[in-house]
C-alpha positions in Angstrom: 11.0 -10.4 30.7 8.5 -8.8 28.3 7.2 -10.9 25.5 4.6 -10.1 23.1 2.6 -12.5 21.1 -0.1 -11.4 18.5 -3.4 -13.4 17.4 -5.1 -13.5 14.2 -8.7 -14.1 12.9 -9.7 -16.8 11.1 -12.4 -15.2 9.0 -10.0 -12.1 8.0 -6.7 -11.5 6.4 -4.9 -10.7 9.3 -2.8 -7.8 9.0 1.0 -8.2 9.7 1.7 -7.0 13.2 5.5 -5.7 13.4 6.5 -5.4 17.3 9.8 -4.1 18.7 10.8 -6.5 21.6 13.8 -6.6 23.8 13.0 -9.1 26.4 14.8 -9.2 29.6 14.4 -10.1 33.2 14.2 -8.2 36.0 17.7 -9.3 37.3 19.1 -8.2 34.5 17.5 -5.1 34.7 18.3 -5.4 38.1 -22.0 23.7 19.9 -23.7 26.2 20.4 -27.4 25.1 19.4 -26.7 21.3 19.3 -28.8 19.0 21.2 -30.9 16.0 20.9 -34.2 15.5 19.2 -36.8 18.8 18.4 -38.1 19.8 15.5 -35.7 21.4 12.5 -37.9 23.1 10.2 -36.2 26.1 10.7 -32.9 25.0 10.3 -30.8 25.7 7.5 -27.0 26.4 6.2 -24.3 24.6 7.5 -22.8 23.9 11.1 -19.1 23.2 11.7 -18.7 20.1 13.7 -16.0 18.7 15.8 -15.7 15.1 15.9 -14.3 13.7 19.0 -12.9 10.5 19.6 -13.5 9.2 23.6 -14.4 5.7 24.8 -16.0 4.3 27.9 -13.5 1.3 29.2 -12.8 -0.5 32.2 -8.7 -1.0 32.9 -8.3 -4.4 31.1 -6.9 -3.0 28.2 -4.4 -1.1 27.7 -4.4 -0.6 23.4 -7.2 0.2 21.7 -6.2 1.1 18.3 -8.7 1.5 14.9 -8.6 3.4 11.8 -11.7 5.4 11.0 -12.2 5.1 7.1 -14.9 6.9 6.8 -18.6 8.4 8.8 -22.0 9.2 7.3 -24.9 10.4 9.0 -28.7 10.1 8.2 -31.0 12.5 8.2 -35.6 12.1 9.5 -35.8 12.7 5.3 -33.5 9.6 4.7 -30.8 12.0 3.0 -26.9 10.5 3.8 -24.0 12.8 4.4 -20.5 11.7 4.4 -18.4 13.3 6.5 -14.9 11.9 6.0 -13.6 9.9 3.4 -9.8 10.1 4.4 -8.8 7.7 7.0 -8.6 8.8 11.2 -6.3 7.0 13.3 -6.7 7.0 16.9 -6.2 5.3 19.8 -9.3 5.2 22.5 -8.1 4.2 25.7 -5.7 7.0 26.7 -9.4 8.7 25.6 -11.1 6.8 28.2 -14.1 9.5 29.9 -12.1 12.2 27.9 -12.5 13.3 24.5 -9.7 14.5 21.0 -10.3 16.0 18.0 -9.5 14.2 14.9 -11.4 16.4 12.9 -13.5 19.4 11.9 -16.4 19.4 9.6 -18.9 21.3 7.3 -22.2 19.2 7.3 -26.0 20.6 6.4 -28.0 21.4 9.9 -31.2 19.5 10.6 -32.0 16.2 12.8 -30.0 12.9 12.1 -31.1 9.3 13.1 -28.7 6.8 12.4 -24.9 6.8 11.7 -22.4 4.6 10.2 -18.9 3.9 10.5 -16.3 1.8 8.7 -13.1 0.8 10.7 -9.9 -0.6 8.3 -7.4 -1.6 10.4 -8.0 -2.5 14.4 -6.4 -3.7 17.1 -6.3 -4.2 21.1 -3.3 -5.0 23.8 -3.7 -6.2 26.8 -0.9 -6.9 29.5 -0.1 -9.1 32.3 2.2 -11.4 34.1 3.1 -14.7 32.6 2.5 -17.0 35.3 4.6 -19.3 33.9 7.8 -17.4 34.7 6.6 -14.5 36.6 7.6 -11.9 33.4 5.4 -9.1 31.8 3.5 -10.7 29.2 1.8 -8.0 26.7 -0.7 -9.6 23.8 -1.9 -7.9 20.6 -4.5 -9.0 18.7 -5.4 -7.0 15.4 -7.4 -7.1 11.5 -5.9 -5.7 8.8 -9.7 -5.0 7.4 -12.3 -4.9 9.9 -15.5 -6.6 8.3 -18.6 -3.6 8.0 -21.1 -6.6 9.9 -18.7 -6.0 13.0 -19.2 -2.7 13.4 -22.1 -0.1 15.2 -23.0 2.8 14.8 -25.4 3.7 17.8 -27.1 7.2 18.2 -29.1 6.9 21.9 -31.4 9.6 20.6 -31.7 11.9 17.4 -29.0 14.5 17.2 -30.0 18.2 16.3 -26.9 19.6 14.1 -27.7 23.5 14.5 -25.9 27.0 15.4 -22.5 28.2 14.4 -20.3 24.9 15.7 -21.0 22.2 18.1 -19.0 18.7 18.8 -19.8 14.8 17.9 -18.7 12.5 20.3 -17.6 8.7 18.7 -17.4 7.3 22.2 -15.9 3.3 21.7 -17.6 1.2 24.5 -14.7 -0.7 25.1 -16.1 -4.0 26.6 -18.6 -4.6 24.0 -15.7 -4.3 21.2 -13.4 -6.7 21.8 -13.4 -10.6 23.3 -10.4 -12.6 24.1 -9.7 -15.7 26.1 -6.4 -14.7 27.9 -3.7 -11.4 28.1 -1.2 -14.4 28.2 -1.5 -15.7 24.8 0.0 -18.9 24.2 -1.0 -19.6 20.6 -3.8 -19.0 18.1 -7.0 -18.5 20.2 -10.4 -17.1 19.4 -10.9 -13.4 19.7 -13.0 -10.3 17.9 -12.8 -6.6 17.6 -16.2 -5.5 16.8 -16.2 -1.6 17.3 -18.9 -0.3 19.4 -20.0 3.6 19.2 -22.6 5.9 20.9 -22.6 9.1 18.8 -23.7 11.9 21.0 -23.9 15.9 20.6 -21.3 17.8 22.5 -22.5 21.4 23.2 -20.2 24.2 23.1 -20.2 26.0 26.1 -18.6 29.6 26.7 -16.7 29.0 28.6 -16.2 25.2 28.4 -14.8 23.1 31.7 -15.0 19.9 30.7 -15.4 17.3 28.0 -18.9 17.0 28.1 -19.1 21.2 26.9 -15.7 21.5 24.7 -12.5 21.1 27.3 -10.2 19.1 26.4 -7.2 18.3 28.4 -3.9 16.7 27.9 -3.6 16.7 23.9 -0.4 15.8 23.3 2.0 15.5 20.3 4.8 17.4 17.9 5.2 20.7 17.5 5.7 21.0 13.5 5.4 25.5 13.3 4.8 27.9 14.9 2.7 31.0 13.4 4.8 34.2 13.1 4.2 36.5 16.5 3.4 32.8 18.2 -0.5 32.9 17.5 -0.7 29.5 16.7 0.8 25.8 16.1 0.4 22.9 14.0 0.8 20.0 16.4 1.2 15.8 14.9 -0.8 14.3 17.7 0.7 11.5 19.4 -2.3 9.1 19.5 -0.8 6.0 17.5 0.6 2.8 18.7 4.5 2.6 18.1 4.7 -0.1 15.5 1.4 1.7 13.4 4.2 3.5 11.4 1.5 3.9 8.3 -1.1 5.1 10.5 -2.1 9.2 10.1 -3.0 10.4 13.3 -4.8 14.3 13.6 -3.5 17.5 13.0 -4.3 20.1 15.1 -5.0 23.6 14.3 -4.0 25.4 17.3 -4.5 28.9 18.7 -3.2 31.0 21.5 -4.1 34.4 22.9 -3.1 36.1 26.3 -5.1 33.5 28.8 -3.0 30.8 27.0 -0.7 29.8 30.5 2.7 28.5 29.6 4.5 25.1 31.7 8.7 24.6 31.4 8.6 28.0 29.1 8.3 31.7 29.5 5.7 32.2 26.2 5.1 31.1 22.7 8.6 33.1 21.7 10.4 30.1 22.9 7.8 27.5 20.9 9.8 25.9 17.9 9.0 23.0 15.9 10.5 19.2 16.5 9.3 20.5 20.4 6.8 17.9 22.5 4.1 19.5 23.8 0.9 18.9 25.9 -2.0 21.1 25.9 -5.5 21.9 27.4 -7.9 23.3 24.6 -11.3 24.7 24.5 -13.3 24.5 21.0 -14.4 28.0 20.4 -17.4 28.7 19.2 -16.2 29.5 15.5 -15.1 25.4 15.3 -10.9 26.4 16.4 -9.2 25.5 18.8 -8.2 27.6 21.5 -5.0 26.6 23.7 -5.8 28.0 27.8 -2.3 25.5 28.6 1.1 24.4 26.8 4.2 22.2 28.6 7.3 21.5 27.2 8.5 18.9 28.5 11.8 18.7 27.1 12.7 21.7 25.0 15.9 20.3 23.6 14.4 18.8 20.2 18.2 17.3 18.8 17.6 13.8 18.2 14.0 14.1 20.2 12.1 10.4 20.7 8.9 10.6 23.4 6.6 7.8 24.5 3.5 7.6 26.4 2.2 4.5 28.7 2.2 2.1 31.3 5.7 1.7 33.7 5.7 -2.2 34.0 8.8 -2.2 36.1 11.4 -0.5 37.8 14.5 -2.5 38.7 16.1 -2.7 42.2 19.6 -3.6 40.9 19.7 -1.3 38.4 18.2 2.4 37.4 16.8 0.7 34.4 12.5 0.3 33.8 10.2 -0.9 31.3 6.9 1.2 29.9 4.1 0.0 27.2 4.0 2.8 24.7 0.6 3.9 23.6 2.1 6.5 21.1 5.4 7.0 20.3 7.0 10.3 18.1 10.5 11.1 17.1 13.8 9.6 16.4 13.4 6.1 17.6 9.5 6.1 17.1 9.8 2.1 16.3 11.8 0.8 19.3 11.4 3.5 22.2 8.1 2.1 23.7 9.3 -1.9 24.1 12.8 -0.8 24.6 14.2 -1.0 28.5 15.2 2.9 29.5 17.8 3.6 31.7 17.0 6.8 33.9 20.6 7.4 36.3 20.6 11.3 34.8 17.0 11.3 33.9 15.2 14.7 35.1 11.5 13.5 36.6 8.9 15.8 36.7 5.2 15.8 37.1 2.4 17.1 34.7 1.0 20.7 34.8 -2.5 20.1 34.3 -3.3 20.2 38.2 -3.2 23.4 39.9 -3.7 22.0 43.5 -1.1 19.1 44.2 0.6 21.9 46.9 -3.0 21.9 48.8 -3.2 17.6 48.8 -2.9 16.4 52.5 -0.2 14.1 51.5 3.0 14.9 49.6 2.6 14.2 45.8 6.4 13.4 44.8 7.2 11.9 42.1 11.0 10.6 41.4 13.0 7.9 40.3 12.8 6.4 43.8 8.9 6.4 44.6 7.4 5.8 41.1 5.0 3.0 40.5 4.7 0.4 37.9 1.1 1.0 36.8 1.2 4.4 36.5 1.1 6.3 33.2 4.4 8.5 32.1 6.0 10.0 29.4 9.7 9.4 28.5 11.4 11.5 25.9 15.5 10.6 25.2 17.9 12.1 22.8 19.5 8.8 22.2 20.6 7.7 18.5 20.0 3.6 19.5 18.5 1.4 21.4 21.9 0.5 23.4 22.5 -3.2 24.9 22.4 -3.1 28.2 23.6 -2.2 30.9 23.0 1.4 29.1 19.9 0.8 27.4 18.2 3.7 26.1 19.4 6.7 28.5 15.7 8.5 29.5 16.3 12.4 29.2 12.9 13.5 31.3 10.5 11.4 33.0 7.3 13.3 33.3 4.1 11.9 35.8 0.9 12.0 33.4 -3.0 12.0 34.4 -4.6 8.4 33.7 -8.4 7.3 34.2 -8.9 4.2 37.0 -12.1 2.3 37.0 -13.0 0.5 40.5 -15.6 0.7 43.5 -15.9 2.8 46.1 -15.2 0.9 49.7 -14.9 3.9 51.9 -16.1 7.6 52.2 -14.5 10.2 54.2 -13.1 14.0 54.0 -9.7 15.5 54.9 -9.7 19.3 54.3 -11.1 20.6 51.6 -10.9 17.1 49.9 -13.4 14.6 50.0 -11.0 10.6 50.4 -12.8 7.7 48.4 -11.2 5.0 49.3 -11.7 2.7 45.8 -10.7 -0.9 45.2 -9.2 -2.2 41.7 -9.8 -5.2 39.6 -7.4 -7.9 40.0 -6.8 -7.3 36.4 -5.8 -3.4 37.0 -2.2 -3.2 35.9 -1.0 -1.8 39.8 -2.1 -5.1 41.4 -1.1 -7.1 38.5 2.1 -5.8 38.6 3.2 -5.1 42.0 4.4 -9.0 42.6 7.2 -8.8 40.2 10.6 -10.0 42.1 13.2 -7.0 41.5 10.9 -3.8 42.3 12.9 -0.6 43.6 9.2 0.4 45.5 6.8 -2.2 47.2 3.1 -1.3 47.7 1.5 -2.2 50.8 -2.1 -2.7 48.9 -2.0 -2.2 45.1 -5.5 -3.7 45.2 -7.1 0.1 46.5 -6.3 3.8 45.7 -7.4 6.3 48.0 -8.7 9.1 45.8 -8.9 12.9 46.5 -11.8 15.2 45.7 -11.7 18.9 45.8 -14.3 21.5 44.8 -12.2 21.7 40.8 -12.5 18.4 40.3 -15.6 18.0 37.9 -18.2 15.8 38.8 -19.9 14.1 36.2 -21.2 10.9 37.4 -24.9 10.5 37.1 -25.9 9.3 40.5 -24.0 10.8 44.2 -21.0 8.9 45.2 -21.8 5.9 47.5 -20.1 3.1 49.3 -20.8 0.6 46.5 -20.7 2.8 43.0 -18.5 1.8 40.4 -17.0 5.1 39.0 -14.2 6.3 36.5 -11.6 8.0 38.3 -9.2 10.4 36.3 -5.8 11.9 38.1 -2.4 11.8 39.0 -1.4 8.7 40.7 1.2 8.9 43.2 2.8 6.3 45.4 2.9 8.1 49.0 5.1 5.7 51.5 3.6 2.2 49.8 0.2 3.6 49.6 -1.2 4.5 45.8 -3.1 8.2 46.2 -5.0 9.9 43.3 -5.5 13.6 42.5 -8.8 13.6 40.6 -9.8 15.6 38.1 -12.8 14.2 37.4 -15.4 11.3 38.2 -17.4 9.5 35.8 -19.9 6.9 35.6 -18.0 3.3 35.7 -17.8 0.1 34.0 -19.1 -3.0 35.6 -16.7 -6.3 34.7 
């Protein structure tokens, strides 16, 4: 059974929290130029800058939703300049050690000391199981008006806004913006959100490869055109919470050219809007956005509803699961992410960001008889209603997506050309927490450790070398192999301590 249950503050209006719920049980499931401090003298005219939501979490949350109402930024000669006034909505932990455009600005170059934010509406989601009857238990707690004295603005060091374009990273550290008693709420407790930034530069390489120098990977949202010849796309992003349905997410401004590499198409001709779509993108040096990668998913946009998340559980008696949905687009946008899917006919496939799960020394599979709860998928169904059960809503594609793990590294040792960390989870991770549900199709051996694989593409960005003892972000596909969770990393970050 899923329940959800939603806290308010007592020093704010809370903001009215609409969730779509169908409980049940498992048996009845069955830059160029910017940098930090210097001199800017000699700088003047304008640079076009970026900003970039990202976040720095640990994997106790699961949500983390605000609204951005508006940024200014200071200048050494006290000068402010706004550079937003229309609200951002974004969610930050599918962000977490990665980084997405909201939007693109025109702001005076020199050196800025101090920033500002102001949040509107905010909220967080954790999940767990209720001990109390064994079910998935998923808490929200939320402001409709997040007060100014709860939120900071932190720049680690002054931030040199020069050259043609650069980035600005609004990276939300997680644990020191939010407090909560329990993830099994059973009544009005305490809690706060108090939104937590570092605002740092983001350098525009040419030929960017990660997040720290313009990559970004695994934007995902609606197609809504296509620019004649297939040059470009205007893509909805799907970054918002299902029940947000006032929230305006970004728009991206998209661009392809002949390196752009197409996934479940042959090229653009066959891009249409109403079509899902996840991309790679590299911020050029003229501010755009270029696209190197584009999957479809599911092409067939009649009737279209997708959702990203968590799978919470996969039913043994019947080919019925549960997933949390961090974003949901479409048809069904209010009900798809808390509604139970059905997947008998549903086609599974596995992202086409990595272009080495064929070399792994395992077999990365994904189907309907090996997949996980914990790990992060999207579903997308052409159904009309959320149909009572045992039909449910009928999943059209299931497709395996990259997700970031934070734990400590408990073994070291090499297997090919990969380097195996051997990496043990929180007790709060969501694959421990919810591998004891009764009625699971798949049964993992230890869902407390995740042996993670390192090749010579996966970008290392962790500050010190990998040791037996080093907490570090992880980010991969996760797949189960025979009981045992395995990772195919992409990158490793520095972690965060509980």
């Amino acid at each position: 059974m899923i329940s959800t249950s939603v806290g308010h503050s007592w020093y704010v209006v809370p903001r009215l929290i609409v969730l779509f719920i169908i409980a049940f049980t498992a048996g009845s499931m069955a830059g160029c130029g910017g940098s930090s401090g210097g001199s800017v003298s000699h700088l003047s005219g304008n640079t076009s800058v970026t900003l970039l939501t990202s976040s720095t979490a640990n994997d106790q949350l699961s949500e983390f939703f605000l609204t951005l109402n508006n940024m200014t930024l200071t200048n050494s000669t006290g000068e402010q300049i706004t550079l937003f006034t229309t609200p951002h909505s974004a969610e930050f932990i599918h962000v977490n050690g990665m980084a997405e455009p909201i939007t693109t600005v025109s702001i005076p170059q020199g050196t800025y000391t101090s920033a500002a934010v102001s949040v509107g509406a905010s909220s967080f989601v954790c999940e767990t199981l209720d001990p109390s009857n064994g079910n998935v238990s998923s808490s929200e707690y939320g402001y409709g008006q997040t007060p100014s004295a709860n939120v900071s603005a932190n720049l680690p060091s002054p931030i040199v806004v020069s050259g043609t374009a650069m980035g600005l990273s609004l990276d939300l550290l997680v644990s020191r913006s939010a407090t909560w008693i329990t993830c099994n709420e059973n009544g009005i407790e305490p809690y706060s959100i108090t939104p937590t930034f570092d605002i740092r530069p983001v350098t525009i390489a040419t030929e960017p490869t990660n997040s720290v120098n313009g990559k970004v990977t695994g934007l995902r949202g609606i197609i809504n055109s296509v620019n004649a010849g297939g040059t470009g796309l205007s893509v909805t992003a799907a970054n918002i919470p299902a029940w947000e349905v006032n929230a305006v997410g970004p728009n991206w401004q998209v661009l392809m050219s002949p390196i752009t590499m197409y996934q479940g198409i042959t090229g653009s001709s066959q891009l249409a809007a109403g079509m899902p779509v996840d991309m790679d993108v590299t911020i050029q040096k003229s501010g755009s956005l270029l696209a190197t990668r584009v999957a479809i998913y599911d092409p067939n946009t009649k009737d279209l509803s997708v959702s990203s998340g968590s799978l919470l559980s996969v039913a043994e008696s019947q080919e019925t699961l549960t997933a949390s949905a961090a974003d949901a687009q479409g048809y069904l946008p209010g009900s798809i992410g808390a509604a139970p899917f059905s997947f008998g006919d549903a086609v599974t496939q596995i992202s086409g960001q990595f272009a080495n799960t064929q070399s792994l020394p395992f077999s990365a599979s994904f189907t309907t008889k090996n997949m996980v709860a914990g790990q992060k998928i999207l579903i997308s169904t052409h159904a009309l209603t959320a149909n009572p059960a045992p039909v449910y809503v009928p999943a059209a594609t299931i497709t395996l997506l990259p997700q970031t793990i934070n734990g400590t590294v408990s073994a070291m040792s090499s297997s090919g050309d990969f380097m195996t960390y051997t990496v043990a989870l929180a007790t709060y991770d969501l694959f421990p927490t919810l591998a004891v549900q009764p009625g699971q199709t798949t049964l993992l051996a230890n869902p407390s450790s995740i042996a993670v694989y390192v090749d010579s593409s996966a970008q290392l960005l962790n500050s010190s070398p990998i040791a037996i003892g080093s907490v570090l972000r992880f980010n991969g596909l996760v797949f189960n192999d025979n009981g045992a969770l395995k990772m195919d990393c992409a990158w490793v970050a520095d972690g965060v301590t509980d």
